[in-house]
C-alpha positions in Angstrom: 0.0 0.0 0.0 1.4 3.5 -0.8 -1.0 7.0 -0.1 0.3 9.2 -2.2 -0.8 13.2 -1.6 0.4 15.5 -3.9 4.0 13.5 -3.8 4.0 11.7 -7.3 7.3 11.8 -8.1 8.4 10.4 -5.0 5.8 7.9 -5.5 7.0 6.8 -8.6 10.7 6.5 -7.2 9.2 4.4 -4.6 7.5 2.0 -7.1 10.9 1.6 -9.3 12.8 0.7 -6.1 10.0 -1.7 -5.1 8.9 -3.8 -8.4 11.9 -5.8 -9.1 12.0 -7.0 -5.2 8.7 -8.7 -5.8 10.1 -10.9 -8.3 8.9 -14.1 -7.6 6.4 -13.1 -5.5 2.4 -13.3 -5.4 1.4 -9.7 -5.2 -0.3 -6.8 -6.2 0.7 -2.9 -5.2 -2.0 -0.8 -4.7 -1.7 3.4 -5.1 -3.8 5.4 -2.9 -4.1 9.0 -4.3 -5.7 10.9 -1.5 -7.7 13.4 -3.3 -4.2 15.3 -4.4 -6.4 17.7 -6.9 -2.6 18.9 -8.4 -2.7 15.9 -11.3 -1.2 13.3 -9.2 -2.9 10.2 -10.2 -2.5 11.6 -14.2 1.4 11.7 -13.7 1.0 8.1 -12.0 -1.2 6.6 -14.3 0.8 7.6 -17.5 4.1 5.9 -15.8 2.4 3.0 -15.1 0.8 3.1 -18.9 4.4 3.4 -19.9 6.3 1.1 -17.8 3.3 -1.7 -18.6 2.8 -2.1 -15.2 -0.8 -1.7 -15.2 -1.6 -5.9 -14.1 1.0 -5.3 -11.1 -0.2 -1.9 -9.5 -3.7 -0.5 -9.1 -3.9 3.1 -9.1 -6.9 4.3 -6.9 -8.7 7.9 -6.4 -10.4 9.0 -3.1 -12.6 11.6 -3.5 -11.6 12.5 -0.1 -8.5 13.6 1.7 -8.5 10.8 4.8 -5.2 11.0 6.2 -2.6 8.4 6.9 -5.1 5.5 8.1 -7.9 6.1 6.1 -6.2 6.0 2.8 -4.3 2.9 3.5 -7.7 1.7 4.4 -9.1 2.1 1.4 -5.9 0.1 -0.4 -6.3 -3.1 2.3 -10.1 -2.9 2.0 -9.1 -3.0 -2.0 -7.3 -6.6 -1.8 -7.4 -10.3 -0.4 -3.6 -10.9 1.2 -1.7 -13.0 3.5 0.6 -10.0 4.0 -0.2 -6.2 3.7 3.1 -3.8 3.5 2.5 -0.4 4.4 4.9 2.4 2.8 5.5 5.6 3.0 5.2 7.2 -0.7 8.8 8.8 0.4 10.1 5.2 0.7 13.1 3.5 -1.4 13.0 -0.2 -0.7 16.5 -1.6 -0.5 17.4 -5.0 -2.6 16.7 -8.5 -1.1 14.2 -6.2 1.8 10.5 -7.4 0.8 12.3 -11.1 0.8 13.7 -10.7 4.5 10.3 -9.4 5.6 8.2 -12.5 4.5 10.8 -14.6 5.5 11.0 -13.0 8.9 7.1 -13.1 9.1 7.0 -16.6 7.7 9.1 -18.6 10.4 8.1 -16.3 13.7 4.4 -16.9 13.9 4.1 -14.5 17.0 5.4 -11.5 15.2 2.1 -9.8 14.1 3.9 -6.6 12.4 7.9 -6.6 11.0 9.9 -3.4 10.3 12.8 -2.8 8.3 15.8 -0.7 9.8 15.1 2.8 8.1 17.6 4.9 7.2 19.1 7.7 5.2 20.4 7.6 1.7 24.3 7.6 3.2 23.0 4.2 5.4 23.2 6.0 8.4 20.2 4.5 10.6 17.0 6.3 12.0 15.0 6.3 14.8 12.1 3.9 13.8 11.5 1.5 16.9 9.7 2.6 20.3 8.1 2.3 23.3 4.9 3.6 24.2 4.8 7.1 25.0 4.1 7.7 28.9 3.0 10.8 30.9 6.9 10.4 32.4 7.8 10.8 28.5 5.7 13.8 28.1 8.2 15.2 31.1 11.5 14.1 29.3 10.3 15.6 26.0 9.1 18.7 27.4 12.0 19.2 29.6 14.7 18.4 27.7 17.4 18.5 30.4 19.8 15.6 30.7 19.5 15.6 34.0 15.7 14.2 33.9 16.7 12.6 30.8 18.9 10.2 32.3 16.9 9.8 36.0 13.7 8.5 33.8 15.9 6.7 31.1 13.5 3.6 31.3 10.6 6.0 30.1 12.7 7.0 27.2 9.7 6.4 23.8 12.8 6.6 20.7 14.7 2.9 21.1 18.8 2.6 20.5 19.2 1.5 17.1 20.7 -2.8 17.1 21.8 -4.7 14.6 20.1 -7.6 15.5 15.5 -9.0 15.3 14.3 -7.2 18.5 10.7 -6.8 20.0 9.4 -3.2 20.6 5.9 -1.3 21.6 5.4 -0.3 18.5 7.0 0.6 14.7 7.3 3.1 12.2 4.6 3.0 9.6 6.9 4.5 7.3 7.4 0.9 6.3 6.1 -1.9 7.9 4.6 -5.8 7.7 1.2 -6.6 8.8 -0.2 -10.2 8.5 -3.7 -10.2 7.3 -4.8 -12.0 10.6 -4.2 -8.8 12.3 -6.4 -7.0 11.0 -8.7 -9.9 11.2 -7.8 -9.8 15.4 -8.2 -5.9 15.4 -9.7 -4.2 12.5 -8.2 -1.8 10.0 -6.6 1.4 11.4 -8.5 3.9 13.0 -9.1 6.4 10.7 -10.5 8.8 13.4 -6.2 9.5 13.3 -5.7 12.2 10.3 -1.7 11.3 10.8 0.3 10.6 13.8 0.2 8.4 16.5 -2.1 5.6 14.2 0.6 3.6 14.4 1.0 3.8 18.0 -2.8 3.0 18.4 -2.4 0.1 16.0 0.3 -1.5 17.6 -0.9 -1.1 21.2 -4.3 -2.8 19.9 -2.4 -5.7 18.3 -0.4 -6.4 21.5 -3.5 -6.1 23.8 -4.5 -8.9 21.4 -1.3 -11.2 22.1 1.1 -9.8 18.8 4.4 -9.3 18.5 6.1 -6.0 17.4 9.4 -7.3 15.5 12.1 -5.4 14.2 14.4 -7.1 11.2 17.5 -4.8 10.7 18.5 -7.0 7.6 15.9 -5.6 5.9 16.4 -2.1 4.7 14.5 0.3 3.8 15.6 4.4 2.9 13.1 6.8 4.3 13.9 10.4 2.4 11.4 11.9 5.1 10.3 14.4 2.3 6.6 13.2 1.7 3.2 15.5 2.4 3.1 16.0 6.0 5.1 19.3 7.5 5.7 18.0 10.9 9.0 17.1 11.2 10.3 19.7 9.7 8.0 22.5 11.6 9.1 20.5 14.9 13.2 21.0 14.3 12.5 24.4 13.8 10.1 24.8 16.7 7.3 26.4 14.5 3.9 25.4 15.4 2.8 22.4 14.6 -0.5 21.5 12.5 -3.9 21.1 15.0 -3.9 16.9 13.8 -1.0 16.5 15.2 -2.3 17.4 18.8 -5.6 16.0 17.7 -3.8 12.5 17.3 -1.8 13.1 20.7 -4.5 13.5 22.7 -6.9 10.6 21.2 -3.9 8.2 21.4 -3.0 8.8 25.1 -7.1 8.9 26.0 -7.1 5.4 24.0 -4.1 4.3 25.7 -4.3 5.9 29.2 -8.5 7.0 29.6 -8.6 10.5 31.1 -6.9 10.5 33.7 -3.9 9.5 32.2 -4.1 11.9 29.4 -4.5 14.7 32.0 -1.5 13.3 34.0 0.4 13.3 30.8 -0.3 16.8 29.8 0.4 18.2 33.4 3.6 16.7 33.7 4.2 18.2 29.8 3.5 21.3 31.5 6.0 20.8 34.4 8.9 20.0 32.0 8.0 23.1 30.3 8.6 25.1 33.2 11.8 23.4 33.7 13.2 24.3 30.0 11.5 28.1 30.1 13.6 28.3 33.0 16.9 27.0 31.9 16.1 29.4 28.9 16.7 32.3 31.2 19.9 31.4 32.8 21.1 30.3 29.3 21.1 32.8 26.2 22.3 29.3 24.2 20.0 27.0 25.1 17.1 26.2 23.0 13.7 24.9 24.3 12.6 21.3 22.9 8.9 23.0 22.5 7.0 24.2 19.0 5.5 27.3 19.4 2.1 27.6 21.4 2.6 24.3 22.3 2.3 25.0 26.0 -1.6 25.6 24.9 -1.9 23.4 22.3 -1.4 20.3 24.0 -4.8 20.7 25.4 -6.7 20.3 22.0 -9.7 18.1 22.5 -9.0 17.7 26.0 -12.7 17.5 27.0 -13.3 15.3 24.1 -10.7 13.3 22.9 -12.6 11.2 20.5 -14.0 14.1 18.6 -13.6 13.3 14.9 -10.0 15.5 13.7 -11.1 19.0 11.8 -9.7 18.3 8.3 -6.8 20.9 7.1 -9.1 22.3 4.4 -11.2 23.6 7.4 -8.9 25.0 9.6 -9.4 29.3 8.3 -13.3 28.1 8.7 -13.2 27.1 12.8 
């Protein structure tokens, strides 16, 4: 499955990297455009007229922008699978990766979801394995003193990078492995999650229900990191950050947590913030780990955390 929104070039990189790894192998790729409206599924479709690829890939159109979970969604409701491998349209699948994933998946029959090690174009490795996040990680994030860092290191949500299969919470969906009796155990994704924090919801479902969360390092897969969604990037340089993002937050930790944990989370968010405003003053240098307004924003949908997310298009008409 690959959403694409308005990325179709990196779409179509993703597809040349994928196709000759599933050589040999039973499968069909499904496209998701998600209502790009910028000629998106044109550019797609002509490749795929020209590349004669048409029996290997259907291209699909929402007529609706659904996010993350409900355009991948649309592509598993589209097809009958064993396996169902999720990527990121900003995705370049390394040789011999899709083969290391089934055979992963194949011979550990507990492992309900397998990730690849993701990583930059130069191999260097990235952060794509983690634990839940915690109201103590909500302090450590917030705060971002060493000091509390290392005192609550267990509580610590981004995993060291290993070169060997390891178990974690919960994956990157920027590429990951889900057998079909998952979804069978738990459903689809919840698409009341525009983007951010699905995956953390999916994988905290699927362990509630006895899976496994594997990680396969020997399976590689580059993750450019330049796709639709302005997060990251807004985050590093501590702009504000979109209102689904908090949206997401809050219905993942009410999911995870109930209220009173999603409250205990946001006040100790709040403490750590004090402590990093104040480390601010004494040091000119020193740079909060906090997006703008975020002191306020954390609070979105506080009294109503499973309020369906108010779509971007919307946002100039709240």
């Amino acid at each position: 499955m690959i959403v694409n929104y308005r990325t179709p070039q990196l779409t179509i990189d993703c597809l040349i990297s994928l196709i000759p790894e599933l050589e040999g192998v039973d499968a069909k790729i499904v496209v998701v455009d998600n209502a790009s409206n910028d000629g998106s599924c044109k550019k797609i479709q002509n490749w795929i007229d020209q590349e004669s690829v048409s029996e290997l890939i259907d291209l699909l159109s929402s007529p609706d922008n659904t996010g993350f979970s409900g355009g991948n969604n649309l592509g598993i409701k589209h097809v009958e699978a064993e396996y169902f491998l999720l990527l990121n349209s900003d995705t370049l699948v390394r040789k011999n990766a899709i083969a290391t994933l089934l055979g992963v998946a194949d011979k550990d029959e507990s492992a309900g979801l397998i990730s690849p090690r993701l990583e930059w174009p130069d191999t260097t490795p990235q952060e794509s394995c983690f634990k839940f996040h915690t109201a103590m990680s909500e302090l450590i994030s917030s705060a971002s003193t060493g000091a509390i860092t290392k005192l609550l290191q267990s509580f610590v949500v981004a995993q060291t990078i290993r070169n060997e299969k390891n178990y974690y919470d919960w994956a990157s969906f920027a590429c990951i492995l889900i057998k079909a009796e998952v979804f069978h155990d738990i459903g689809l994704l919840d698409d009341g999650y525009f983007m951010y924090y699905e995956d953390v919801d999916f994988c905290f479902r699927a362990k509630k229900k006895g899976w496994k969360i594997l990680n396969t390092p020997s399976a590689k897969v580059v993750h450019l990191r330049g796709g639709s969604s302005p997060v990251k990037s807004q985050a590093k340089l501590r702009k504000r950050l979109p209102r689904y993002y908090y949206e997401s937050r809050t219905r993942c930790f009410y999911r995870l947590y109930g209220f009173l944990g999603l409250l205990t989370a946001n006040i100790l968010w709040t403490f750590g913030w004090f402590v990093s405003s104040f480390r601010g003053l004494l040091s000119s240098s020193y740079c909060p780990n906090v997006s703008q307004f975020q002191w306020c924003d954390i609070w979105t949908n506080f009294f109503s955390p499973e309020r369906a997310f108010i779509h971007p298009d919307n946002y100039d008409k709240t």
